[in-house]
KEVOPA-599204 format. One record per residue (C-alpha): residue number from 1; x, y, z; residue in three letters. Coordinates in nm, 3 decimals. Layout:
<node num="NUM" x="X" y="Y" z="Z" residuo="ALA"/>
...
end
This chain:
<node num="1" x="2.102" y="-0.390" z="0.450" residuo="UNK"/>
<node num="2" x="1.983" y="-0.176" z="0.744" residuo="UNK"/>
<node num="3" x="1.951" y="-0.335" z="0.994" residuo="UNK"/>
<node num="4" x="1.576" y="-0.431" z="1.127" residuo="UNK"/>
<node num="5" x="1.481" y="-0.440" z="1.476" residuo="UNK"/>
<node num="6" x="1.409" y="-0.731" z="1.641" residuo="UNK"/>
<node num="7" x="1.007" y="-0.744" z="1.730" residuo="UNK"/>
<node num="8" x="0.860" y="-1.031" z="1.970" residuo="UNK"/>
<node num="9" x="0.461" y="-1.036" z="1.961" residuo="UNK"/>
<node num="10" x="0.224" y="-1.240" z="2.176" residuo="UNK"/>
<node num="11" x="-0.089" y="-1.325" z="2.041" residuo="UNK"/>
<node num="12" x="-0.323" y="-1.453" z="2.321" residuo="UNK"/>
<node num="13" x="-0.605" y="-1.582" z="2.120" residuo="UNK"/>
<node num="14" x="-0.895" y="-1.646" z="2.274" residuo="UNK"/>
<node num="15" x="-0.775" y="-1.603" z="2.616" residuo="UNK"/>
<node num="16" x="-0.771" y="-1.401" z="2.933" residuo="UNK"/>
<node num="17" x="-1.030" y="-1.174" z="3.128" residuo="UNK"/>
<node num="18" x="-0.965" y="-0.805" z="3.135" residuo="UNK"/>
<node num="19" x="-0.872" y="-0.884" z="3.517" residuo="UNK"/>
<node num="20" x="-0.614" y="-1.180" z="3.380" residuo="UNK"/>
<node num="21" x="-0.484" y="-0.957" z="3.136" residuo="UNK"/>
<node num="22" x="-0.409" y="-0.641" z="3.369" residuo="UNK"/>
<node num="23" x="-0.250" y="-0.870" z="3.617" residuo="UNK"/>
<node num="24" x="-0.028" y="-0.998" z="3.291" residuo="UNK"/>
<node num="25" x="0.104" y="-0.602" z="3.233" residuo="UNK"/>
<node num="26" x="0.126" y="-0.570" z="3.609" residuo="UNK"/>
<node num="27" x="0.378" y="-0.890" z="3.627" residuo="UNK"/>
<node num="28" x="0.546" y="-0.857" z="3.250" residuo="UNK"/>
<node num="29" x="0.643" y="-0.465" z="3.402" residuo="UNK"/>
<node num="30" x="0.784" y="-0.640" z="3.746" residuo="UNK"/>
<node num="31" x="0.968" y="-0.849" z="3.528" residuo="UNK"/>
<node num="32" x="1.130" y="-0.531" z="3.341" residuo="UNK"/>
<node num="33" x="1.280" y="-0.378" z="3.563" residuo="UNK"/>
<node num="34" x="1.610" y="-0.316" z="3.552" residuo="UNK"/>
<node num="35" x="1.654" y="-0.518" z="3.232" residuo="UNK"/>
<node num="36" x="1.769" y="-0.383" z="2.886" residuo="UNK"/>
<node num="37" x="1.570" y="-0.480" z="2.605" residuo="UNK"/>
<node num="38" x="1.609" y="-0.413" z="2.259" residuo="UNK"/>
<node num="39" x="1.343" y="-0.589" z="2.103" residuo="UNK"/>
<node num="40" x="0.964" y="-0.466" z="2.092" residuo="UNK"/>
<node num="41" x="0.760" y="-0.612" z="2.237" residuo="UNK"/>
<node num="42" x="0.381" y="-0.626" z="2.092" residuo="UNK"/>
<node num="43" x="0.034" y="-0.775" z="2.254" residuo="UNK"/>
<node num="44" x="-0.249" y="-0.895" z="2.093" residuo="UNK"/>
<node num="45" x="-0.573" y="-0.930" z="2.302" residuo="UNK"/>
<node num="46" x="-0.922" y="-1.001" z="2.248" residuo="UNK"/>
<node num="47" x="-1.097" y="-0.690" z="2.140" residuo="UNK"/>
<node num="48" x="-1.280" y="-0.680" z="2.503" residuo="UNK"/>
<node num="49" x="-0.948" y="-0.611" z="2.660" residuo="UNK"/>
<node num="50" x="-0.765" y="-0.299" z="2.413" residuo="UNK"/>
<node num="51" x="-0.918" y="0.018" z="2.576" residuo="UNK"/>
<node num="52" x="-0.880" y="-0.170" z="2.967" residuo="UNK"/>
<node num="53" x="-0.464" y="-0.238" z="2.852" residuo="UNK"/>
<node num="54" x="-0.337" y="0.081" z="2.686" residuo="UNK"/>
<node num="55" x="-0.259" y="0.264" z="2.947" residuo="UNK"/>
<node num="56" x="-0.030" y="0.026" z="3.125" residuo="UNK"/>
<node num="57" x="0.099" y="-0.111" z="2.807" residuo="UNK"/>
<node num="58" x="0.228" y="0.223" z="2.705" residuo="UNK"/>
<node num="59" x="0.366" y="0.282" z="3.040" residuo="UNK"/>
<node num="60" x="0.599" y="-0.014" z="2.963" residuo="UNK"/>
<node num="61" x="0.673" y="-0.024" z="2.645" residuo="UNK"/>
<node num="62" x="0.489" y="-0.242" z="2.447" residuo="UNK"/>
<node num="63" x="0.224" y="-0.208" z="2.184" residuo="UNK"/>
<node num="64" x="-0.094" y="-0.345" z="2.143" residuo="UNK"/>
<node num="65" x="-0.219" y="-0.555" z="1.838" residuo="UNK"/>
<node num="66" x="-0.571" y="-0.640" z="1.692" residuo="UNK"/>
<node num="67" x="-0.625" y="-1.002" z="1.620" residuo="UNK"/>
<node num="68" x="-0.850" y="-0.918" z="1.347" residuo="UNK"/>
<node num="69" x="-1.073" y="-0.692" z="1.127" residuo="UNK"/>
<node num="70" x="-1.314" y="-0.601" z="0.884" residuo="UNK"/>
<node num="71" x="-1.219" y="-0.440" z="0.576" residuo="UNK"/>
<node num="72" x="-1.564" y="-0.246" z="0.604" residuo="UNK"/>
<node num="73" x="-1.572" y="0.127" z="0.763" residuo="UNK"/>
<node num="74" x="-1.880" y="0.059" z="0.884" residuo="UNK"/>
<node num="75" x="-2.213" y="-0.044" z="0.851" residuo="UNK"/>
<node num="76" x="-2.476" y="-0.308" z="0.874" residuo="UNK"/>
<node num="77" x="-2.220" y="-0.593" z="0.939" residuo="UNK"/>
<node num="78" x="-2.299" y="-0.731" z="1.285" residuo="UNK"/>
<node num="79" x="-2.063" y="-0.903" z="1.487" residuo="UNK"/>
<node num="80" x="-1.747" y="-0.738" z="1.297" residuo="UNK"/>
<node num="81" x="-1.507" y="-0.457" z="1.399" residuo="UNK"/>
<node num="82" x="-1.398" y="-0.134" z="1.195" residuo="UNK"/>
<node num="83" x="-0.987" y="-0.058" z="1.201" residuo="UNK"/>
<node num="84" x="-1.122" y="0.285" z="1.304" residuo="UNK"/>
<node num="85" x="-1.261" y="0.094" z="1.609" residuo="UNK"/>
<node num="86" x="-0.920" y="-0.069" z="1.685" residuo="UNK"/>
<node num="87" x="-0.755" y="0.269" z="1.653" residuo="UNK"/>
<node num="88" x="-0.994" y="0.426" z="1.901" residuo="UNK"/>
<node num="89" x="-0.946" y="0.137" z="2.121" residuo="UNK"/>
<node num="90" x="-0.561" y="0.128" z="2.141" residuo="UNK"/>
<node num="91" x="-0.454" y="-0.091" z="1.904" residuo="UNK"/>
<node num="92" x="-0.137" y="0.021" z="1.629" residuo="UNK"/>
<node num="93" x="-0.081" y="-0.312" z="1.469" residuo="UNK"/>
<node num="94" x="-0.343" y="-0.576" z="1.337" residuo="UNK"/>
<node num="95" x="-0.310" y="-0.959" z="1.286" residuo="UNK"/>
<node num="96" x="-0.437" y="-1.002" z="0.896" residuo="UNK"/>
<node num="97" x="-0.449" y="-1.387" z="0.766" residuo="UNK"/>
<node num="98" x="-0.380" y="-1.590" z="1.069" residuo="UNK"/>
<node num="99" x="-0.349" y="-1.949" z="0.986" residuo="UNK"/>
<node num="100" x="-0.680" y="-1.982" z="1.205" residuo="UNK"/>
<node num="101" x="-0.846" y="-1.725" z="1.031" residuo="UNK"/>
<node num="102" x="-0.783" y="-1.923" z="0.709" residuo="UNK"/>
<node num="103" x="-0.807" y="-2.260" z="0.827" residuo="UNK"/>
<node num="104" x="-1.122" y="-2.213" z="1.078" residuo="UNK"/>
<node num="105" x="-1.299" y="-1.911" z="0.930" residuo="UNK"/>
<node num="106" x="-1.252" y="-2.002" z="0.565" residuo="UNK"/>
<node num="107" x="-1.072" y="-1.619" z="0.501" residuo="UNK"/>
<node num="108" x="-0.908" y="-1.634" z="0.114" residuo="UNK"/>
<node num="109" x="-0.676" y="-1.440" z="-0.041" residuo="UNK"/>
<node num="110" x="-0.939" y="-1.159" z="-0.184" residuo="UNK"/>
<node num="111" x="-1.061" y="-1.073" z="0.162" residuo="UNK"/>
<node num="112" x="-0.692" y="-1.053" z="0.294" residuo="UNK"/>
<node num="113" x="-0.573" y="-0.797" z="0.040" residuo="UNK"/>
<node num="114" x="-0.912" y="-0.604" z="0.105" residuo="UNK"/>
<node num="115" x="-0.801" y="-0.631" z="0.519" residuo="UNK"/>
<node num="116" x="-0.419" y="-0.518" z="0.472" residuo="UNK"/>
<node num="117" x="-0.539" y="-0.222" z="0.241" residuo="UNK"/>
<node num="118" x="-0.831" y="-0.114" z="0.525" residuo="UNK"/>
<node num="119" x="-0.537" y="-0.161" z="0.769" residuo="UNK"/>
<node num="120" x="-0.255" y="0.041" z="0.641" residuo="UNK"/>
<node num="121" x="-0.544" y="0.314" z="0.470" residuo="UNK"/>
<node num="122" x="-0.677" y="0.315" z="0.863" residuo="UNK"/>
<node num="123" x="-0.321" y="0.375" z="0.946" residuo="UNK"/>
<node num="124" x="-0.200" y="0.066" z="1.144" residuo="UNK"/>
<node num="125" x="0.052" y="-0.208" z="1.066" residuo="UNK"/>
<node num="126" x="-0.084" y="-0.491" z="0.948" residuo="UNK"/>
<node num="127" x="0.110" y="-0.832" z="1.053" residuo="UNK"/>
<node num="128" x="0.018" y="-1.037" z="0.756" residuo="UNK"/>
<node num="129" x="0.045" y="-1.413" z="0.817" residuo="UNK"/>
<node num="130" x="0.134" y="-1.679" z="0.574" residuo="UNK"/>
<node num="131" x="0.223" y="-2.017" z="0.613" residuo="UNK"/>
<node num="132" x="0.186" y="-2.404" z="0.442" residuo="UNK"/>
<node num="133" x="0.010" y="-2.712" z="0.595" residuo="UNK"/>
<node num="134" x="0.165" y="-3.040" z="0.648" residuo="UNK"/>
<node num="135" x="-0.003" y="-3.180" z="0.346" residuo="UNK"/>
<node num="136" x="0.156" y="-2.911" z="0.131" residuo="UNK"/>
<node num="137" x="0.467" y="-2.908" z="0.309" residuo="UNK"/>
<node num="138" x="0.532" y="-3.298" z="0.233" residuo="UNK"/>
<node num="139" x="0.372" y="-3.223" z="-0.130" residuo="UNK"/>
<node num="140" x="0.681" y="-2.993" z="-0.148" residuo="UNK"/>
<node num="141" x="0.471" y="-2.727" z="-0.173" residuo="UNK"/>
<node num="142" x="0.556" y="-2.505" z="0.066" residuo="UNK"/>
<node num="143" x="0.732" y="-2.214" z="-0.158" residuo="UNK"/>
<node num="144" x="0.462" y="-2.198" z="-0.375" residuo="UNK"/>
<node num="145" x="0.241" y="-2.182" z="-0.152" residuo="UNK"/>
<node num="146" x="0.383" y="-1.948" z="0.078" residuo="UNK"/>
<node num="147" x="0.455" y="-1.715" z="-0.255" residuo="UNK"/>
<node num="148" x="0.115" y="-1.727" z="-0.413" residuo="UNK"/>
<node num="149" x="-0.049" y="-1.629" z="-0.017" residuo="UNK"/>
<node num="150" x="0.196" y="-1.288" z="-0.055" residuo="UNK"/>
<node num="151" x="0.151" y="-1.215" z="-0.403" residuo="UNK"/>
<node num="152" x="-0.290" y="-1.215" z="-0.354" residuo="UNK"/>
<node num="153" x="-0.248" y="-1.073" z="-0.012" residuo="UNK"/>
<node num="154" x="-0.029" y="-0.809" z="-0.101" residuo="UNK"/>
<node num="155" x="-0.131" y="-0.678" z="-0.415" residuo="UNK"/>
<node num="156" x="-0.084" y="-0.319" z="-0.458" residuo="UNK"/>
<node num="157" x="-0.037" y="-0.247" z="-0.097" residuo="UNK"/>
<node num="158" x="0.025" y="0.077" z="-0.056" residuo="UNK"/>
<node num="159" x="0.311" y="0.162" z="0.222" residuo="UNK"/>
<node num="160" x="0.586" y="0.066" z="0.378" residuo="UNK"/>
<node num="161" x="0.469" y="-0.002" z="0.691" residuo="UNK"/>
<node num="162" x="0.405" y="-0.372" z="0.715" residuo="UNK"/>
<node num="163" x="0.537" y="-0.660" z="0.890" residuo="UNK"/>
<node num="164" x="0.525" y="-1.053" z="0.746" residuo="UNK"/>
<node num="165" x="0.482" y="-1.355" z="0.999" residuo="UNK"/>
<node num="166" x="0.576" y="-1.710" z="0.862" residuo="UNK"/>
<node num="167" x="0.327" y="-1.947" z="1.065" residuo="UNK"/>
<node num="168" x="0.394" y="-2.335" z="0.924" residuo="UNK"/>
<node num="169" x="0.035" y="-2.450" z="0.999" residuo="UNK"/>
<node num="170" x="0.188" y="-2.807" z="1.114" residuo="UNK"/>
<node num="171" x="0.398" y="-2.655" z="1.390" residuo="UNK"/>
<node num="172" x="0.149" y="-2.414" z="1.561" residuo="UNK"/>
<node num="173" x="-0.074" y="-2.577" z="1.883" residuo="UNK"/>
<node num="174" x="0.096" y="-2.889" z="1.746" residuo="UNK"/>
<node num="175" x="0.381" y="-2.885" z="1.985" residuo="UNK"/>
<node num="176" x="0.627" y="-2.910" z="1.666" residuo="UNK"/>
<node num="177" x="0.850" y="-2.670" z="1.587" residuo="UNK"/>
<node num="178" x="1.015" y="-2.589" z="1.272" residuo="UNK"/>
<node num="179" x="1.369" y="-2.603" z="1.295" residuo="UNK"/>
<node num="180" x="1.589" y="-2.328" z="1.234" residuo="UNK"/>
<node num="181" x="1.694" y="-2.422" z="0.886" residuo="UNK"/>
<node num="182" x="1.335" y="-2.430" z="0.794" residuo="UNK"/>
<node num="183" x="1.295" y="-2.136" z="0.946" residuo="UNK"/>
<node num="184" x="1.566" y="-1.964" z="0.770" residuo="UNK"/>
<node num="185" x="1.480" y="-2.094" z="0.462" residuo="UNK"/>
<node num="186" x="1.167" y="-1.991" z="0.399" residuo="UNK"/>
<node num="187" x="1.265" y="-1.647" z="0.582" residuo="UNK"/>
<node num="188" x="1.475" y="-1.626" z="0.305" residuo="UNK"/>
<node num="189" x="1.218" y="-1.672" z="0.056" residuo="UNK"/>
<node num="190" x="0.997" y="-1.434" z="0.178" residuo="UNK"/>
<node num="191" x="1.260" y="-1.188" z="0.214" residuo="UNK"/>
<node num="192" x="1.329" y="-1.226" z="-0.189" residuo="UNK"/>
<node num="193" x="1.011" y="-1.218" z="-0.237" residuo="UNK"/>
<node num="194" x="0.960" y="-0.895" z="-0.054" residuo="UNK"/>
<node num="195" x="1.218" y="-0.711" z="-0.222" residuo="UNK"/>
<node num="196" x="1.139" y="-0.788" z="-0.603" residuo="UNK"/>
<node num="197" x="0.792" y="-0.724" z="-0.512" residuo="UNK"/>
<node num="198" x="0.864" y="-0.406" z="-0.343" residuo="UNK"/>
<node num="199" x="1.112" y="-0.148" z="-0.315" residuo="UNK"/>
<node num="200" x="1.144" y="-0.089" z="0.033" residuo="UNK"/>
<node num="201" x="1.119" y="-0.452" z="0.088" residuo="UNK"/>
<node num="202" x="1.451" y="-0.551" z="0.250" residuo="UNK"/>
<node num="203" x="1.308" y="-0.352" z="0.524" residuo="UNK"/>
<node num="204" x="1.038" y="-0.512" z="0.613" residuo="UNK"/>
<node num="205" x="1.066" y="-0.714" z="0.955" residuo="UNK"/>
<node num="206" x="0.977" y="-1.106" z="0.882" residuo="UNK"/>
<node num="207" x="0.860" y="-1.284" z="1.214" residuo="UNK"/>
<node num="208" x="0.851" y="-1.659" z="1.272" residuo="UNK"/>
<node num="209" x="0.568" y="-1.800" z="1.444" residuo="UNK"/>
<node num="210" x="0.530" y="-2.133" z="1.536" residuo="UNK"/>
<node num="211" x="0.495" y="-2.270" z="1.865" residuo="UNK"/>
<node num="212" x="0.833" y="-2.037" z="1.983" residuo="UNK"/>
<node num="213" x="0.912" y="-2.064" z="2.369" residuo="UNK"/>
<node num="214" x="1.166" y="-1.991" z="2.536" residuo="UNK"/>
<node num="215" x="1.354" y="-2.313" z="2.468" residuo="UNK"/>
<node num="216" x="1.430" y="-2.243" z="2.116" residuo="UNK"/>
<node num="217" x="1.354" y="-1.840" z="2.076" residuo="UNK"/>
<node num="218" x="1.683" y="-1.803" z="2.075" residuo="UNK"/>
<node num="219" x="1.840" y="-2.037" z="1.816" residuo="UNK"/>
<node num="220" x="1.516" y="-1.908" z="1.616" residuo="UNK"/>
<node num="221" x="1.622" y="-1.540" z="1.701" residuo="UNK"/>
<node num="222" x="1.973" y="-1.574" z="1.552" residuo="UNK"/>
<node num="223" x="1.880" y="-1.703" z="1.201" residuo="UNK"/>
<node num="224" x="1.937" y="-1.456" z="0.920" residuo="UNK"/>
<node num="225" x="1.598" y="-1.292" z="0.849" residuo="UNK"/>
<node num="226" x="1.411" y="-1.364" z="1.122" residuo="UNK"/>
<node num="227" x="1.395" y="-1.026" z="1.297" residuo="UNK"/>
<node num="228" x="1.161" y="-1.169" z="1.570" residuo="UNK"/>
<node num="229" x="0.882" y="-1.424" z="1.686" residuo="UNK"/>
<node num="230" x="0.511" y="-1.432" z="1.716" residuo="UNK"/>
<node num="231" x="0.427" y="-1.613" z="1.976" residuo="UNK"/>
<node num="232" x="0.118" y="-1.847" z="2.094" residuo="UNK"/>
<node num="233" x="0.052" y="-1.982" z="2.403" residuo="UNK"/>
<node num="234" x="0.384" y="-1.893" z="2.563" residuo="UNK"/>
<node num="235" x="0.261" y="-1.580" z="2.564" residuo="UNK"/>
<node num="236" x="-0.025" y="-1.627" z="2.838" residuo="UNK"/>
<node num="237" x="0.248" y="-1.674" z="3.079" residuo="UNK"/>
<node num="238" x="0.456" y="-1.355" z="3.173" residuo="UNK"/>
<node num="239" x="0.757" y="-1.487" z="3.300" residuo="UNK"/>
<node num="240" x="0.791" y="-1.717" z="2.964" residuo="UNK"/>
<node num="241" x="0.690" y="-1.449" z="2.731" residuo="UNK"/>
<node num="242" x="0.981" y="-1.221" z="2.889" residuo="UNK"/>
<node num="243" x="1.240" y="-1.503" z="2.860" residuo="UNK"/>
<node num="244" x="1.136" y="-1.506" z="2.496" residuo="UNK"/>
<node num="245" x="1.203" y="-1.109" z="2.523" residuo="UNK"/>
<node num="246" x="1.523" y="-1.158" z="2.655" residuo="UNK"/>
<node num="247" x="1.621" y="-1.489" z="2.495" residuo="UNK"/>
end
């Protein structure tokens, strides 16, 4: 197998002021200098913040993510924003299936296949998320579950540009953590499932996310499979989100 480079992403959530988040690429590009990195690094911000961030994003480095989308091109759908939109506003990649999205905004499997297709037909990368609860973890569900969220969400998806993020739902804002041989065990899973499912599937970068810091990034980092992190709140902080970077 090729081999797939190593991505870290940070996914502020709800978080940070355009003025917070410029001070962010002002201190994460302090932090760069003079260090080699191989890994990309992505950001996610609110939508509010895209347009005020590309510029010194790209002068670093690192791209910028969506957190979300509609499917829609556009219309009469208040409140909701077009992948067209997040193009024009910066973004290449777009978060599709969070755990929150599906635990706290009730998204299903139907509405996730429509939001990967709008993403890659828009042409971004959608990062699509899966991951089990505890409940289904201890039901020894986790496979299944796991399985069943790629085989709706990815249904017919139409390119090869697409990245996978395993979230476990118990370990994210929880404090837990997976530990590696979870993590590599389900990476594996995915990873089988990705390339009977698809062609160009052993290519396809598989992140872990679930409450990564700098602690255990690397022990994370150096499992077969995972070819990077997406990160949480260790992300609001620039000098931990770089040690994750560099980790």
């Amino acid at each position: 197998m090729a081999l797939i480079p190593q991505i870290i992403a940070g996914n502020w959530k709800m978080n940070l002021t355009l003025t917070q988040g410029r001070r962010f690429i002002d201190s994460l590009a302090s932090g760069l200098v003079g260090k080699k990195l191989e890994r990309k690094l992505l950001l996610a911000p609110n939508f509010t913040l895209l347009s005020g961030l590309i510029q010194g994003c790209a002068d670093i480095g690192v791209g910028l993510m969506a957190q979300n989308c509609a499917y829609q091109e556009a219309g009469a759908f208040t409140g909701e924003t077009s992948v067209a939109m997040l193009k024009d506003a910066g973004a290449a990649y777009v978060l599709v299936g969070h755990s929150e999205r599906r635990q706290l905004f009730g998204e299903n499997d139907d509405l996730l296949q429509q939001k990967a297709q709008a993403v890659a037909a828009g042409g971004l990368v959608p990062i699509f998320c899966v991951g089990e609860t505890l409940e289904q973890r201890q039901g020894g569900e986790a496979f299944a579950i796991v399985s069943n969220q790629l085989r709706s969400g990815l249904n017919r998806f139409p390119c090869e540009k697409l990245i996978v993020a395993y979230e476990p739902v118990w370990a994210i804002g929880t404090g837990q953590t997976a530990t590696s041989e979870d993590a590599r065990l389900m990476h594996a899973h995915i990873r089988k499932f990705l390339e009977i499912q698809f062609s160009w599937g052993e290519m396809v970068p598989i992140l872990y996310g679930g409450s990564a810091k700098p602690g255990n990034a690397a022990e994370l980092l150096a499992q077969p499979e995972v070819n990077g992190l997406l990160v949480g709140g260790a992300s609001l902080d620039p000098e931990s989100f770089l040690q994750i970077a560099l980790a």
